[in-house]
N, C-alpha and C positions, 0 to 999 in steps of 0.2 A: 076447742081451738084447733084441734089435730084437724078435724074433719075442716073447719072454712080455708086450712093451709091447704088439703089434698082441692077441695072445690077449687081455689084459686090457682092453684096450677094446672089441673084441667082446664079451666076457662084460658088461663094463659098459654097453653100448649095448641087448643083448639083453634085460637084465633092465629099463633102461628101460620098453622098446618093451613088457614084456610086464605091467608095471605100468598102463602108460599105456593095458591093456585095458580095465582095473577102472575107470577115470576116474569120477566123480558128478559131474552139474550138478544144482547146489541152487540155487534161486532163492529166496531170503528177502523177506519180507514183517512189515515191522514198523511199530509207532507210535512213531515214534524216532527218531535215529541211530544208524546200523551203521556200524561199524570193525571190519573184517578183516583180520587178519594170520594166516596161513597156514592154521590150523584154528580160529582164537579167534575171535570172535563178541563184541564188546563194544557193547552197548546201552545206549543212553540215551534213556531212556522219554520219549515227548512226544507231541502229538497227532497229527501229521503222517504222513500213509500214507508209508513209503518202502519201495523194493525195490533189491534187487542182487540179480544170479548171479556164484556164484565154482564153480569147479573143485577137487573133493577125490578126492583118491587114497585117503586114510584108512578106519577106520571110524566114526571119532569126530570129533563137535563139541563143544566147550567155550563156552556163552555163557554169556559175564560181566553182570552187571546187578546194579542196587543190592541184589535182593533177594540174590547168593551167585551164586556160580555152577555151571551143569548141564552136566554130560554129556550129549548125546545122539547116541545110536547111529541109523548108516545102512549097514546090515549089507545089506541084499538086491540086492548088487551093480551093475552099470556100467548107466544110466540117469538119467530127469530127476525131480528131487524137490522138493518143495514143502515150506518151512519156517515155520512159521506161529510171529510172536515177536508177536503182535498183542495185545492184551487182548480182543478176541472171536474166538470160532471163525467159520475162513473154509470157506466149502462152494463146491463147483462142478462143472462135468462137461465133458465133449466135445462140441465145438461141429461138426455139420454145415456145412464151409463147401464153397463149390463144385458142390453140389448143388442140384439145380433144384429149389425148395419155391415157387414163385412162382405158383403156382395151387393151393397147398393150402390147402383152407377149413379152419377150425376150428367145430364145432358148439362149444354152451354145455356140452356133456357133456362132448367136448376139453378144454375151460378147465377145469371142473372136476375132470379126473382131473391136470389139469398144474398146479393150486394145490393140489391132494393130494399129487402124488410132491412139487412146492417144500416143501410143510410138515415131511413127514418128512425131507425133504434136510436141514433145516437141526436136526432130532432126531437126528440119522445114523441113521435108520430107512432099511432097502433100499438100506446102501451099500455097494458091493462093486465090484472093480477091474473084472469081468464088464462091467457098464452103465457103467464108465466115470465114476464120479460120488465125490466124495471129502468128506469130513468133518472136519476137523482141526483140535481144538483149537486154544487156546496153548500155546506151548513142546512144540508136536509136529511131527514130521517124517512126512511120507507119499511114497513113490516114486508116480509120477503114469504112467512110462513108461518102457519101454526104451527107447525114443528121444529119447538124448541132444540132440537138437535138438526135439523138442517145443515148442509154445509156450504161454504162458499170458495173456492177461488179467487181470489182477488186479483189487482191487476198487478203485470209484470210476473206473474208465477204461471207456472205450467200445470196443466190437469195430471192428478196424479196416475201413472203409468200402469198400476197393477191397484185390482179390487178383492175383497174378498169373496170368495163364493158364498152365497146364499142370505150376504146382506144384503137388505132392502138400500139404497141408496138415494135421498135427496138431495141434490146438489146442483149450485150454482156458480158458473163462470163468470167476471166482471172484469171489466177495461176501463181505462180511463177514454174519455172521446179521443184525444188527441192516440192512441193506440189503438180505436178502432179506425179512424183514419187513414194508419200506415195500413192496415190487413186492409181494408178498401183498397189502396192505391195499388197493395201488391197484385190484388184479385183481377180488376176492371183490366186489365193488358189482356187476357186469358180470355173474356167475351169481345176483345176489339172494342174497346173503351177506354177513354184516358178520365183520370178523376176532374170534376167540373164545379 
């Protein structure tokens, strides 16, 4: 009897351990409050930017909200995702941190090709996991990284100011359209451009 107890909880520790491969961190982004209770997703809509990261074994989320609620699938296995419950789509990409850019000049033809690719960024024109750069509705889900510890910025926050030395660093900045919009309109004055 002793020995089928120690078998069955090896067998049961095992299939733990080999669940806990597949793990997803989802980091949510809403206008609202979020309640989460294991895969459920209950929202209630309001102005206020908020975020949480919860931990899903799954492949499905269920978020509730006034209008009904949705399934949404996160099928493309163990990595960090981005859930977008916002009422505008939020765009972003991969942040060079750590890297010497401290003597890079930008000509007006730079700015110019960099309020082009922003424009289409925020069309999901030229978005693909390749360059790093992401497009995501409302009530969509997009994997960001295999790397479960990835990090993101979200929008309305600032990049943080001081890093540690000799961290490897993965990290993503994100806006909502309507904020990459304002940095457009600020930009296009500066190559003799008005936003169009």
């Amino acid at each position: 009897m002793y020995t089928l107890l120690r078998f069955i909880s090896f067998i049961m520790i095992s299939f733990l351990v080999s669940c806990s491969g597949e793990s997803k961190q989802v980091l949510i982004m809403a206008s609202g409050t979020i309640k989460v209770v294991e895969n459920t997703i209950t929202l209630e809509p309001g102005t206020r930017h908020n975020e949480e990261k919860i931990t899903v074994d799954g492949n499905k989320l269920s978020v509730v909200s006034p209008e009904g609620t949705k399934e949404i699938s996160i099928n493309e296995g163990k990595g960090f995702y981005l859930m977008n419950l916002k009422t505008d789509t939020v765009v972003g990409s991969y942040q060079r941190i750590g890297e010497d850019t401290g003597n890079e000049k930008i000509t007006l033809e730079d700015l110019r090709n960099r309020i082009d690719s922003l424009m289409q960024l925020t069309k999901g024109a030229n978005v693909n996991k390749e360059k790093r750069n992401f497009f995501i509705p409302p009530y969509q889900i997009t994997k960001i990284s295999d790397n479960i510890n990835a990090e993101v910025v979200g929008p309305y926050l600032k990049m943080p100011q001081s890093f540690k030395a000799g961290k490897d660093y993965e990290m993503y900045k994100f806006y909502t359209n309507k904020e990459m919009y304002d940095i457009i309109s600020k930009l296009r004055p500066m190559v003799g451009d008005t936003l169009k």
